[in-house]
PDB file of the backbone (N, CA, C, O) and the ligand in Angstrom, with CONECT records:
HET     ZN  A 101       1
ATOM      1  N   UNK A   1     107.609 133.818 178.155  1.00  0.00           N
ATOM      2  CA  UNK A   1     106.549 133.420 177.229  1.00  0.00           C
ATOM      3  C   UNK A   1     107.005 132.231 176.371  1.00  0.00           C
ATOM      4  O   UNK A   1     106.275 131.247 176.250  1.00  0.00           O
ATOM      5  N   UNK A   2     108.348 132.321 175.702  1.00  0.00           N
ATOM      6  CA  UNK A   2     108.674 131.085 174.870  1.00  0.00           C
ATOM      7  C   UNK A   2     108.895 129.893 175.542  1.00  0.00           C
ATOM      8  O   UNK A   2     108.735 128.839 174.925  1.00  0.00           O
ATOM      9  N   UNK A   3     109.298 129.882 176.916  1.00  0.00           N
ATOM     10  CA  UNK A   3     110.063 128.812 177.560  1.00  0.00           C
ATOM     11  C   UNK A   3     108.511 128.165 178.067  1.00  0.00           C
ATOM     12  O   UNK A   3     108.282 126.965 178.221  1.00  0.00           O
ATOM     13  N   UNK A   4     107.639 129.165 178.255  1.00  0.00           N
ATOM     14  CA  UNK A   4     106.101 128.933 178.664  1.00  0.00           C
ATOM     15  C   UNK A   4     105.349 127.399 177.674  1.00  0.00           C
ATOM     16  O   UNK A   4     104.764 126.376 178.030  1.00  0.00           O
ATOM     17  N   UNK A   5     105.688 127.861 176.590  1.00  0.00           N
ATOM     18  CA  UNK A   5     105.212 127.404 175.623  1.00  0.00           C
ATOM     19  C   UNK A   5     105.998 126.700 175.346  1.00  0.00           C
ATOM     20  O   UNK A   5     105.439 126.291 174.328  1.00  0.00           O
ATOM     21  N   UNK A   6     107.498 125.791 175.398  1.00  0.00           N
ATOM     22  CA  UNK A   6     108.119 124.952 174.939  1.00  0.00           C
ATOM     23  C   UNK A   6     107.392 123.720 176.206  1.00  0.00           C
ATOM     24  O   UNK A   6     106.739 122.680 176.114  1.00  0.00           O
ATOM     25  N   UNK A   7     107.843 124.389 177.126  1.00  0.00           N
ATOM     26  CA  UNK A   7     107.238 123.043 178.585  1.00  0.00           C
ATOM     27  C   UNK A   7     105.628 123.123 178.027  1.00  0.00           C
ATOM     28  O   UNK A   7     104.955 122.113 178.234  1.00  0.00           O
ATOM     29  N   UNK A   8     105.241 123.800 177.617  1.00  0.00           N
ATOM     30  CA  UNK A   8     103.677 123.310 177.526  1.00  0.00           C
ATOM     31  C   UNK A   8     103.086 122.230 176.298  1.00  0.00           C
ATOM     32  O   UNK A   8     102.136 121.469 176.110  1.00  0.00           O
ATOM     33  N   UNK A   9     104.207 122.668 175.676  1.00  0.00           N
ATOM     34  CA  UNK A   9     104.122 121.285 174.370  1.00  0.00           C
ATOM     35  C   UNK A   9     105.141 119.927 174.915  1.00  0.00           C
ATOM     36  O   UNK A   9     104.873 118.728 174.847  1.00  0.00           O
ATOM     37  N   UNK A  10     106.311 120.556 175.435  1.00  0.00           N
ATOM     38  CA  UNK A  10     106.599 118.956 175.898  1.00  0.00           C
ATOM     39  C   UNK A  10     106.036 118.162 176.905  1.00  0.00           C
ATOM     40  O   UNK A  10     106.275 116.989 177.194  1.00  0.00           O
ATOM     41  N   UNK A  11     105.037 119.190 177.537  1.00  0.00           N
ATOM     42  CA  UNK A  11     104.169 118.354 178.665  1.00  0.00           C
ATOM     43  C   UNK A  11     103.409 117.334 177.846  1.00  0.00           C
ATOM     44  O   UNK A  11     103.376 116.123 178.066  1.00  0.00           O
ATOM     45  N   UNK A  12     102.637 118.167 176.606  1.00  0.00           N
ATOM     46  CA  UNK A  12     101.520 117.389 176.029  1.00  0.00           C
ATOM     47  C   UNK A  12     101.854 116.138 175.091  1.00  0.00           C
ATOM     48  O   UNK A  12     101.162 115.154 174.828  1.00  0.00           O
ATOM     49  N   UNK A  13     103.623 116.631 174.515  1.00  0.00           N
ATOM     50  CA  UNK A  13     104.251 115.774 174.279  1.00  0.00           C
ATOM     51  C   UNK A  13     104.251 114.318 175.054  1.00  0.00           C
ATOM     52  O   UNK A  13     103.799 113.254 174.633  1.00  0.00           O
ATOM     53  N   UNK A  14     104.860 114.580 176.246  1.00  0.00           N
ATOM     54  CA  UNK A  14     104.793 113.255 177.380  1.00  0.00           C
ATOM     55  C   UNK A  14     103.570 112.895 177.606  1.00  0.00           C
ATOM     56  O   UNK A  14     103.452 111.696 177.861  1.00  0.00           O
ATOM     57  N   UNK A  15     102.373 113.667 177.603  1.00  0.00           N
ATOM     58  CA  UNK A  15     101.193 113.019 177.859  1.00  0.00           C
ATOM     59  C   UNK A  15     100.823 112.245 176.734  1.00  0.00           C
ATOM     60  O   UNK A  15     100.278 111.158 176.928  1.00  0.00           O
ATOM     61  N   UNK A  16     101.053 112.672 175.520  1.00  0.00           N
ATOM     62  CA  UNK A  16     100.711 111.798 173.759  1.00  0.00           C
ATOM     63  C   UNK A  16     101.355 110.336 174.731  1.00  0.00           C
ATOM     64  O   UNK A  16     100.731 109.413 175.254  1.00  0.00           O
ATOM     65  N   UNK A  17     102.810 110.620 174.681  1.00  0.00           N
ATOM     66  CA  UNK A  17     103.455 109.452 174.890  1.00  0.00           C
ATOM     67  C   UNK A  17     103.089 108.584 175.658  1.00  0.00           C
ATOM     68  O   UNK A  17     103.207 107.379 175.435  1.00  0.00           O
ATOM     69  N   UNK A  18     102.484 109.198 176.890  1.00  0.00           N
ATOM     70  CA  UNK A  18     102.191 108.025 178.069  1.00  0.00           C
ATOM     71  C   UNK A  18     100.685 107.430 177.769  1.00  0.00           C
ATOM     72  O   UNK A  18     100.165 106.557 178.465  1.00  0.00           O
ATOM     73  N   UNK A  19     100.019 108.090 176.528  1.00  0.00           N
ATOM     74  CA  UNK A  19      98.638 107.292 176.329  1.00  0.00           C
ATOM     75  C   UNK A  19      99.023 106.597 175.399  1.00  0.00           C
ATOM     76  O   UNK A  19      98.403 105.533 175.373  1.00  0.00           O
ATOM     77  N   UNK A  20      99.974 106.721 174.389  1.00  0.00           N
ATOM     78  CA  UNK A  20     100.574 105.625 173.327  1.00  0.00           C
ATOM     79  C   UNK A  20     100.842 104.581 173.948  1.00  0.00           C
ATOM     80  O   UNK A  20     100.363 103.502 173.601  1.00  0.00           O
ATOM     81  N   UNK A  21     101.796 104.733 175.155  1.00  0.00           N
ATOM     82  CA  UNK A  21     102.780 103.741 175.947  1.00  0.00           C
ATOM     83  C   UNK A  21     101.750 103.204 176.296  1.00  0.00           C
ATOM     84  O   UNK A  21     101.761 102.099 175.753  1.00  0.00           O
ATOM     85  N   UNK A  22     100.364 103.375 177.199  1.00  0.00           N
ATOM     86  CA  UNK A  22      99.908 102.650 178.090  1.00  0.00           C
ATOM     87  C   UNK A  22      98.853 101.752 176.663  1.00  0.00           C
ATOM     88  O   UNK A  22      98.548 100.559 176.687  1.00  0.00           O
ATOM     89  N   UNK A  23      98.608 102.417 175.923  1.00  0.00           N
ATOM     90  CA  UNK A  23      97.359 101.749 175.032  1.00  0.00           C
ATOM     91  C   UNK A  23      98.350 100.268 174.276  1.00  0.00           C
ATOM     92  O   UNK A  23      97.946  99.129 174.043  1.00  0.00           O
ATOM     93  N   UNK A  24      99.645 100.839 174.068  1.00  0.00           N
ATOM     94  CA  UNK A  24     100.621  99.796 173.452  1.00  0.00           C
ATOM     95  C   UNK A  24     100.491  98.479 174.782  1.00  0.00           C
ATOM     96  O   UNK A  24      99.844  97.441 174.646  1.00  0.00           O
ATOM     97  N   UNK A  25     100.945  98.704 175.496  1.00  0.00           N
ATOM     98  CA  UNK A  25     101.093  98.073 176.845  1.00  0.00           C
ATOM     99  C   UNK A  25      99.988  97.088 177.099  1.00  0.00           C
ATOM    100  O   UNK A  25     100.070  95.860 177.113  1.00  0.00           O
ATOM    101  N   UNK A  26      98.814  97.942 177.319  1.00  0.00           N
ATOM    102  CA  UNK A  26      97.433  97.273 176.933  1.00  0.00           C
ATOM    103  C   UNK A  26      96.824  96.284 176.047  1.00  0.00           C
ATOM    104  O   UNK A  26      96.084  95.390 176.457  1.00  0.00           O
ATOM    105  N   UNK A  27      97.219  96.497 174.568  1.00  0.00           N
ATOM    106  CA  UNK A  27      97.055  95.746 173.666  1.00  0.00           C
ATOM    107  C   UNK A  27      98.009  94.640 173.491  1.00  0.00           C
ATOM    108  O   UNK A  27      97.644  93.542 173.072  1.00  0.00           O
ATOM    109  N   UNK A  28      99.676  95.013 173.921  1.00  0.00           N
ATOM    110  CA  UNK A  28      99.986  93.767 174.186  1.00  0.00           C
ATOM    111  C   UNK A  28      99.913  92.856 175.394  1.00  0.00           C
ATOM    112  O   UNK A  28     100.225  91.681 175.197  1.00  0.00           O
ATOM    113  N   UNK A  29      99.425  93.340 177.029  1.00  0.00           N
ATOM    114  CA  UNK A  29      98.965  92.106 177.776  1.00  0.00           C
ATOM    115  C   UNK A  29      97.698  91.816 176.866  1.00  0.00           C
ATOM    116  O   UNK A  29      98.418  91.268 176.032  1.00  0.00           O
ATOM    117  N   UNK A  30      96.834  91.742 176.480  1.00  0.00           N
ATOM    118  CA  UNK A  30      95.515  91.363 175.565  1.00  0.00           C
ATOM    119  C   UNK A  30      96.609  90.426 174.551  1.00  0.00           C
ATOM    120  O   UNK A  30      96.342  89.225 174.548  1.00  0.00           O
ATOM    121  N   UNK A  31      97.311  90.672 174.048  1.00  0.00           N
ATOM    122  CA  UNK A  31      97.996  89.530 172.804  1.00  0.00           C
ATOM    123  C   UNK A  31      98.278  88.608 173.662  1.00  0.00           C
ATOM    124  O   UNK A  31      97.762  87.490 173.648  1.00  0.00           O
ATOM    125  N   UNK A  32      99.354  89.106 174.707  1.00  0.00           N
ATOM    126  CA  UNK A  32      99.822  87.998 175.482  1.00  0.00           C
ATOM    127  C   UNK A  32      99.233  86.883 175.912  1.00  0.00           C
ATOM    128  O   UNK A  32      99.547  85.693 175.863  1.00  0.00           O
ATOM    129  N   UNK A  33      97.898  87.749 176.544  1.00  0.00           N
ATOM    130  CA  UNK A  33      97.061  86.566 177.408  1.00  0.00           C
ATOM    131  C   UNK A  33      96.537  85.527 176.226  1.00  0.00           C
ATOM    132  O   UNK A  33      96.269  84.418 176.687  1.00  0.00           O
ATOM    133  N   UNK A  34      96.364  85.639 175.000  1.00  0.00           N
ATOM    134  CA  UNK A  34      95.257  85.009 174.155  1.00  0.00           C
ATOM    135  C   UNK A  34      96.072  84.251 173.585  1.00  0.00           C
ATOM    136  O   UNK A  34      95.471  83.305 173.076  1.00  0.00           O
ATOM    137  N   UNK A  35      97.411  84.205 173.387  1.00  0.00           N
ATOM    138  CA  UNK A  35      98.454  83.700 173.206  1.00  0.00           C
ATOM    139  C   UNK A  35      98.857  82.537 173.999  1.00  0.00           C
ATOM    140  O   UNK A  35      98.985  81.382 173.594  1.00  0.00           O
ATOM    141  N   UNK A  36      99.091  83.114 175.504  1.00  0.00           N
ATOM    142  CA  UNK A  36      99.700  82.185 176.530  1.00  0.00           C
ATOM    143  C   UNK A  36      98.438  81.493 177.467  1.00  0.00           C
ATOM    144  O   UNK A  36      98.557  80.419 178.057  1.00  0.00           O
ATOM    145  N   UNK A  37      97.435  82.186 177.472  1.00  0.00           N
ATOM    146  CA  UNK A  37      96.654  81.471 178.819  1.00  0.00           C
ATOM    147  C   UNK A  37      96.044  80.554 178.686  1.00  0.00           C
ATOM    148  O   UNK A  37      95.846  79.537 179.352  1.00  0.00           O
ATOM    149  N   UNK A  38      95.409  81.295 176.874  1.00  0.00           N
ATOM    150  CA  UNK A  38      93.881  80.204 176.359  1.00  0.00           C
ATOM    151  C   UNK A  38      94.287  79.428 175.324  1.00  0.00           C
ATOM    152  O   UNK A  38      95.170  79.780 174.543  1.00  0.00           O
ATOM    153  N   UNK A  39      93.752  78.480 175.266  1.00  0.00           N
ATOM    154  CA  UNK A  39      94.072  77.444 173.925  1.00  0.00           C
ATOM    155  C   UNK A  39      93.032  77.729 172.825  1.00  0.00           C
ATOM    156  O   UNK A  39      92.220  78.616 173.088  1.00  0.00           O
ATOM    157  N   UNK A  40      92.921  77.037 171.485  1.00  0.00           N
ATOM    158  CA  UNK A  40      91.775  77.270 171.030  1.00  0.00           C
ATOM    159  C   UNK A  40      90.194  77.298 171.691  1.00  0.00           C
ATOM    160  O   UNK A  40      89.303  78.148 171.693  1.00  0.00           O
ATOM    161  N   UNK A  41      90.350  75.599 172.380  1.00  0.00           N
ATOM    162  CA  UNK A  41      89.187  75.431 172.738  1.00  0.00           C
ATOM    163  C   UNK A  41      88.649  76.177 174.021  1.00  0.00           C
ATOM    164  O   UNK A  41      87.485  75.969 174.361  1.00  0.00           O
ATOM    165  N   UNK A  42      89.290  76.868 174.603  1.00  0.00           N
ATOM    166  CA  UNK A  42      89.144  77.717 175.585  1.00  0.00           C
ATOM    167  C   UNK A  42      88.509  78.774 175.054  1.00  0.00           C
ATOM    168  O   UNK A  42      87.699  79.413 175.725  1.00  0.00           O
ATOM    169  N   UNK A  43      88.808  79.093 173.756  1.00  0.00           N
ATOM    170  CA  UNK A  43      88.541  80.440 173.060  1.00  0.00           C
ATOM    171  C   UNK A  43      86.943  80.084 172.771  1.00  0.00           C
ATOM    172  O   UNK A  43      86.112  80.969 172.568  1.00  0.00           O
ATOM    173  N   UNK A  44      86.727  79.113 172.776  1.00  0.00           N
ATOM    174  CA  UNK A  44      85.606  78.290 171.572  1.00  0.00           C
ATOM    175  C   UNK A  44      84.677  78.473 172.880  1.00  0.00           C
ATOM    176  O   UNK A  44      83.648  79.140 172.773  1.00  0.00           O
ATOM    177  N   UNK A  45      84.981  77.971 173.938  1.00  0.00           N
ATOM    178  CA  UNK A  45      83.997  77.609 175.003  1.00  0.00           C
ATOM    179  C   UNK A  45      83.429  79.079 175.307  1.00  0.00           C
ATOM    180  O   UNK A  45      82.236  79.324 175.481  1.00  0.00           O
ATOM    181  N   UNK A  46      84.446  79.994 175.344  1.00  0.00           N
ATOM    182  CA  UNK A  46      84.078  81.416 176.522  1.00  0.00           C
ATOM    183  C   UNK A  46      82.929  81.980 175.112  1.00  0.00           C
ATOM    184  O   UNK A  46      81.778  82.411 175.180  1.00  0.00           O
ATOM    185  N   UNK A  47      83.780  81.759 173.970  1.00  0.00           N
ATOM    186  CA  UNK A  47      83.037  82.727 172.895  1.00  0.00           C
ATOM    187  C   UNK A  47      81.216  81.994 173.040  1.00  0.00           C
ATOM    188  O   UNK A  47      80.213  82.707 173.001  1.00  0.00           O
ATOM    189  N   UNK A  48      81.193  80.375 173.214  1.00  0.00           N
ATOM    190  CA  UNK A  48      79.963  79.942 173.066  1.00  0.00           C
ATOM    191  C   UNK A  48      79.236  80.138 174.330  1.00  0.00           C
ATOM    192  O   UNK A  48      78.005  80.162 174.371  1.00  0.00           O
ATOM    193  N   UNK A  49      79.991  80.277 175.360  1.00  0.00           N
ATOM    194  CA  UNK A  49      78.939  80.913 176.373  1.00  0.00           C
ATOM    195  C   UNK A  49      78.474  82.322 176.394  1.00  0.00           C
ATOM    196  O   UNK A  49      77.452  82.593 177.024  1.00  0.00           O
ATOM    197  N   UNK A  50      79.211  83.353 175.688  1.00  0.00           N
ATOM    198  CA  UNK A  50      78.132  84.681 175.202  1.00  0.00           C
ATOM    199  C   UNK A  50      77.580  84.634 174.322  1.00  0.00           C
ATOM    200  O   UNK A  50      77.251  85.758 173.945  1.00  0.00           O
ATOM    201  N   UNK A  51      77.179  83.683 173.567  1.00  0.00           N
ATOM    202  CA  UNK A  51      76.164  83.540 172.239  1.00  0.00           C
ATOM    203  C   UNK A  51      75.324  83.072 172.283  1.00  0.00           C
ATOM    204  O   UNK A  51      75.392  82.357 173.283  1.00  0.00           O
ATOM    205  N   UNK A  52      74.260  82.927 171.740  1.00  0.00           N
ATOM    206  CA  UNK A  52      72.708  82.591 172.625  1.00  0.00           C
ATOM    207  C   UNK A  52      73.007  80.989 172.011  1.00  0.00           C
ATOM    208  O   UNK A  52      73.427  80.966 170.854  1.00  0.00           O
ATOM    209  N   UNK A  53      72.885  80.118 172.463  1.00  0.00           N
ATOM    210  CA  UNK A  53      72.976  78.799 172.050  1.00  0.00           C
ATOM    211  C   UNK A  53      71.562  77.940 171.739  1.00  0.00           C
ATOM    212  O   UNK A  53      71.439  77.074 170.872  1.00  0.00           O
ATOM    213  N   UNK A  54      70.793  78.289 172.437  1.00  0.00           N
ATOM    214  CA  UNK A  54      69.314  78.146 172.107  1.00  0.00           C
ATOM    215  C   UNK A  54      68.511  78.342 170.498  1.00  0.00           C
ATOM    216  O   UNK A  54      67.700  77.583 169.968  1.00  0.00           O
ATOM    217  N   UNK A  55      68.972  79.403 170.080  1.00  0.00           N
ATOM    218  CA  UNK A  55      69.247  79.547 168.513  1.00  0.00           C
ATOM    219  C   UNK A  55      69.577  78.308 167.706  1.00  0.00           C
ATOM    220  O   UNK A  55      68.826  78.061 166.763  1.00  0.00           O
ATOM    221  N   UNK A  56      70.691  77.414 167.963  1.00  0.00           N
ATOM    222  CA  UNK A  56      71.373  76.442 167.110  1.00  0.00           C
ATOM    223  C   UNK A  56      70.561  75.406 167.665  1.00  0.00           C
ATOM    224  O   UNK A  56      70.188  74.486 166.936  1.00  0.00           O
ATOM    225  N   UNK A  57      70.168  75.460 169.167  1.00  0.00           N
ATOM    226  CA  UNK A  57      69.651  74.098 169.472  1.00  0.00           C
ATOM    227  C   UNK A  57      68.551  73.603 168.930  1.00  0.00           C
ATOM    228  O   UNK A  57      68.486  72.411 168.632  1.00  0.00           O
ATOM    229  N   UNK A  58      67.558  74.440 168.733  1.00  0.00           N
ATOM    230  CA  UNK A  58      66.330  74.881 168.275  1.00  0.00           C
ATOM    231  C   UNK A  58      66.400  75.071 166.365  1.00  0.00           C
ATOM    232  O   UNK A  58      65.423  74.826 165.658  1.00  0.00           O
ATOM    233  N   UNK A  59      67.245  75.365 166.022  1.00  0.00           N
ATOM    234  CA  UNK A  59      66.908  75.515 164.427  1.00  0.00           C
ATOM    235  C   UNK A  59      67.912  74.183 163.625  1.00  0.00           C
ATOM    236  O   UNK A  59      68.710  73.529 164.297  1.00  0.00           O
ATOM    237  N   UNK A  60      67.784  74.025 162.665  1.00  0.00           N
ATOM    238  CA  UNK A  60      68.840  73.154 162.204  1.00  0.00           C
ATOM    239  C   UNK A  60      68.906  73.600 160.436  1.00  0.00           C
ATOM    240  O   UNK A  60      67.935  74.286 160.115  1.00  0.00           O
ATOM    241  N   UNK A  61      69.829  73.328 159.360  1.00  0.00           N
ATOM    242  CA  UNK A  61      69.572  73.737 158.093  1.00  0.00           C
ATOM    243  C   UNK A  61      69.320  72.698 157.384  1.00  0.00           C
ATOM    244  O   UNK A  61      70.010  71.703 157.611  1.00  0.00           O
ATOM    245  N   UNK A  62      68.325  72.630 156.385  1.00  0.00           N
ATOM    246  CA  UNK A  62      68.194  71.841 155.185  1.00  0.00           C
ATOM    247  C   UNK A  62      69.724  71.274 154.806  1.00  0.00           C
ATOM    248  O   UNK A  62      70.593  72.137 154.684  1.00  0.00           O
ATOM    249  N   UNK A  63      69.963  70.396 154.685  1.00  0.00           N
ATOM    250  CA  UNK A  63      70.759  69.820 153.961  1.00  0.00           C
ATOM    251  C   UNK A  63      71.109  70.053 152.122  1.00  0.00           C
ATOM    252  O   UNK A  63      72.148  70.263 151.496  1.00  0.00           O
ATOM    253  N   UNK A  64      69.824  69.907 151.769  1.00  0.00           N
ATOM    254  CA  UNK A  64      69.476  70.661 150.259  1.00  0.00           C
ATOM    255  C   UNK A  64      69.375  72.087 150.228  1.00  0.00           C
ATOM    256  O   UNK A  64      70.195  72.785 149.632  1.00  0.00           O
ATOM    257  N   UNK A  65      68.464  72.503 150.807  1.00  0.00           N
ATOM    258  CA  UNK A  65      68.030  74.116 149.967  1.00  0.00           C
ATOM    259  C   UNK A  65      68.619  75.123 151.426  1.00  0.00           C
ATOM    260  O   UNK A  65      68.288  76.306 151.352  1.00  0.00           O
ATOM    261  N   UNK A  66      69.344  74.766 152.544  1.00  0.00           N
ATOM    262  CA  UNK A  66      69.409  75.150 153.338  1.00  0.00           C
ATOM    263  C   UNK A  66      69.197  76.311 154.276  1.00  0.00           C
ATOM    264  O   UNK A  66      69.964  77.189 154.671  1.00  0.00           O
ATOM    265  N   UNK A  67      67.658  75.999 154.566  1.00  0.00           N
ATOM    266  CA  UNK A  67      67.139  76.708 154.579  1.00  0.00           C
ATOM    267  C   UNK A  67      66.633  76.156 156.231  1.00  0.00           C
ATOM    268  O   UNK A  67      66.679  74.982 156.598  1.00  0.00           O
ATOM    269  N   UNK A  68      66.171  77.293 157.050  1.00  0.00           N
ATOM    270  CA  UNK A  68      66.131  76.823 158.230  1.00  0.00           C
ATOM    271  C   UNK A  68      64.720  75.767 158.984  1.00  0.00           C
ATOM    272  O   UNK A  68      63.525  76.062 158.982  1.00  0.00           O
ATOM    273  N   UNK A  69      65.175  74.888 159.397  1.00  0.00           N
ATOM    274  CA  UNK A  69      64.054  73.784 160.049  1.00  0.00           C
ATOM    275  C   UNK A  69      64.201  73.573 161.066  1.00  0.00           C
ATOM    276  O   UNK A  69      65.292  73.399 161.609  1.00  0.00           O
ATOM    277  N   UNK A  70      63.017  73.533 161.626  1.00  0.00           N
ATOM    278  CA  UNK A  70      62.590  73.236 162.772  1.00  0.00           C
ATOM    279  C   UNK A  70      62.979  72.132 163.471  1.00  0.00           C
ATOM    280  O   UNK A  70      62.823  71.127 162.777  1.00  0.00           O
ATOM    281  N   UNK A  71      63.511  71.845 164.780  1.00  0.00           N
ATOM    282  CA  UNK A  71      63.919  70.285 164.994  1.00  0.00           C
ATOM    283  C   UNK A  71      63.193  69.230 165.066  1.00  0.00           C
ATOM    284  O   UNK A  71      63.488  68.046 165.225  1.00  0.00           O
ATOM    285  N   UNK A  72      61.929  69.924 164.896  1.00  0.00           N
ATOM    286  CA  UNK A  72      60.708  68.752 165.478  1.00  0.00           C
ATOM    287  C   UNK A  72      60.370  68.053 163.962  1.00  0.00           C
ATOM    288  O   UNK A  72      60.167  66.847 163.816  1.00  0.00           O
ATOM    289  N   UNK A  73      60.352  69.064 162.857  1.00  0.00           N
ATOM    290  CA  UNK A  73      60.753  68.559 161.727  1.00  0.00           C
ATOM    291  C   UNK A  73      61.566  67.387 161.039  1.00  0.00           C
ATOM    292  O   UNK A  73      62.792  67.432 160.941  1.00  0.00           O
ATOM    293  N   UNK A  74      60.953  66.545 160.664  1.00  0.00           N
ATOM    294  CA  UNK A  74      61.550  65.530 159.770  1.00  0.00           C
ATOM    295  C   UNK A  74      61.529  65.217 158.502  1.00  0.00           C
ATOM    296  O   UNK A  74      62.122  64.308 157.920  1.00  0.00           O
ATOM    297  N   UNK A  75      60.701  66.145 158.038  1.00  0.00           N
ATOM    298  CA  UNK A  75      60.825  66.389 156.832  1.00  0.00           C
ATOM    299  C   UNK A  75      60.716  67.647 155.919  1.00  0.00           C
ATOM    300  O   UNK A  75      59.571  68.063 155.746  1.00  0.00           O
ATOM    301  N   UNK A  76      62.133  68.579 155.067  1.00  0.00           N
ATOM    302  CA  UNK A  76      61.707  69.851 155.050  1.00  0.00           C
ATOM    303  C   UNK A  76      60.696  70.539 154.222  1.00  0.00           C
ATOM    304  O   UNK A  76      60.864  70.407 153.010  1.00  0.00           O
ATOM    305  N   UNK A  77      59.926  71.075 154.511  1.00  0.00           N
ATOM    306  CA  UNK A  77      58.480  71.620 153.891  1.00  0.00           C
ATOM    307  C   UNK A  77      59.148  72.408 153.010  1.00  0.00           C
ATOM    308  O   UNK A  77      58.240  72.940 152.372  1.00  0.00           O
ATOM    309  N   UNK A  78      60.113  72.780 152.613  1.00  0.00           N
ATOM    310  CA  UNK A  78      60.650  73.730 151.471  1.00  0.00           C
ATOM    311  C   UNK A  78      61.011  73.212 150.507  1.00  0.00           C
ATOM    312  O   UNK A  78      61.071  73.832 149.445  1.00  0.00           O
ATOM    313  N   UNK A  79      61.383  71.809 150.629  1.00  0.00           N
ATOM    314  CA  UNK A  79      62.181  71.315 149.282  1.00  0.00           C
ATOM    315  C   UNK A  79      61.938  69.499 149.438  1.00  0.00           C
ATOM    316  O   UNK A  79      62.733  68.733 148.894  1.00  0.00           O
ATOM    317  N   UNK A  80      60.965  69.079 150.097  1.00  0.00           N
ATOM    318  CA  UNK A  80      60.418  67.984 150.950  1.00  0.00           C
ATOM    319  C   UNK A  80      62.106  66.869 151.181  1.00  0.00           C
ATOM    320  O   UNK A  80      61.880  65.662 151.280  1.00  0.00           O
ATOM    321  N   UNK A  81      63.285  67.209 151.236  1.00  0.00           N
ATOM    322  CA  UNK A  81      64.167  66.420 151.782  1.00  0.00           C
ATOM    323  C   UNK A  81      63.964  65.515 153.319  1.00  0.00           C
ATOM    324  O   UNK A  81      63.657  65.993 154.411  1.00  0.00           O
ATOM    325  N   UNK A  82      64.184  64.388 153.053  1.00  0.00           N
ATOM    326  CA  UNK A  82      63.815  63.855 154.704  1.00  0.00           C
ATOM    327  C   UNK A  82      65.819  64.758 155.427  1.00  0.00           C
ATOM    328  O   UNK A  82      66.942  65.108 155.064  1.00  0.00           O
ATOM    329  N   UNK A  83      64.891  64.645 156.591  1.00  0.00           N
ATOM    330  CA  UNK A  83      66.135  65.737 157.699  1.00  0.00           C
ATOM    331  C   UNK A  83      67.554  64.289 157.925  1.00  0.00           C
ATOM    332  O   UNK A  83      67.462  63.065 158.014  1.00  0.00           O
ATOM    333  N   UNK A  84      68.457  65.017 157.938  1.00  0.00           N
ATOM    334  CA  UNK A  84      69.763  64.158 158.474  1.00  0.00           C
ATOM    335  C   UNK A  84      70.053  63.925 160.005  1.00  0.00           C
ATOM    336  O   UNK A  84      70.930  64.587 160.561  1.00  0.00           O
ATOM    337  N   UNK A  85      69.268  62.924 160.728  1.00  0.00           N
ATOM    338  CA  UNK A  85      69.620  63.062 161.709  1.00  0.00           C
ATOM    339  C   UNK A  85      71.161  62.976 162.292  1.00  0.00           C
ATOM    340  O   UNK A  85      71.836  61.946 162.267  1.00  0.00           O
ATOM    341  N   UNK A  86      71.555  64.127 162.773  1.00  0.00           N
ATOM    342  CA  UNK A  86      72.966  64.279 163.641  1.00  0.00           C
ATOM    343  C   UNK A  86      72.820  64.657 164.900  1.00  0.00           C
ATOM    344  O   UNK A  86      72.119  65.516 165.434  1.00  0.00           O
ATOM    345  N   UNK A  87      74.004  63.469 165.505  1.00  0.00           N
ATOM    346  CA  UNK A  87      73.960  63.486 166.696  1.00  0.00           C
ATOM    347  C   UNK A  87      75.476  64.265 167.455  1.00  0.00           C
ATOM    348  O   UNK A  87      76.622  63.816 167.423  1.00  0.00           O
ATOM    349  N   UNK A  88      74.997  65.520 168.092  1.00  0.00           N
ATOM    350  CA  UNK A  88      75.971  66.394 168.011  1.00  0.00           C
ATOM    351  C   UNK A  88      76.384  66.414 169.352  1.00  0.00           C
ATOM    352  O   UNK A  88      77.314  67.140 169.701  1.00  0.00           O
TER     353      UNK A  88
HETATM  354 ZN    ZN A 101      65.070  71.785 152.158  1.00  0.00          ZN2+
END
């Protein structure tokens, strides 16, 4: 019965360990790679291709009251500022 119960905790023991080990393991290839593979702008590109980009293309901010305008807009109806054209 005791020896039952010592292997049955050091089993669960080694199992703690081997999900520590592997999650450690895990999180550092994830450091590694972001570290060694990608550069900033690599980071910049992947992150802007899952983000809806249509959003930014389409809205732009007041310069003054910054507040969101339309691109077709040239002048903002909120605070009548003429728009800054930038060429991005
Ligand atoms: Zn404005």
């Amino acid at each position: 019965m005791y020896l039952g119960t010592v292997s049955y905790l050091l089993l669960l023991l080694i199992k703690v360990l081997f999900v520590v080990f592997v999650i450690g393991l895990v999180a550092g290839i994830v450091v590694w790679i972001r570290n060694n593979l990608f550069t900033e702008e690599d980071v910049k590109t992947i992150k802007s291709a899952f983000t809806t980009t249509k959003v930014v293309e389409n809205k732009e901010l007041c310069a003054t009251c910054t507040k969101e305008l339309n691109s077709e807009w040239k002048v903002c109806p909120h605070c009548g500022t003429e728009k800054e054209i930038k060429n991005v």
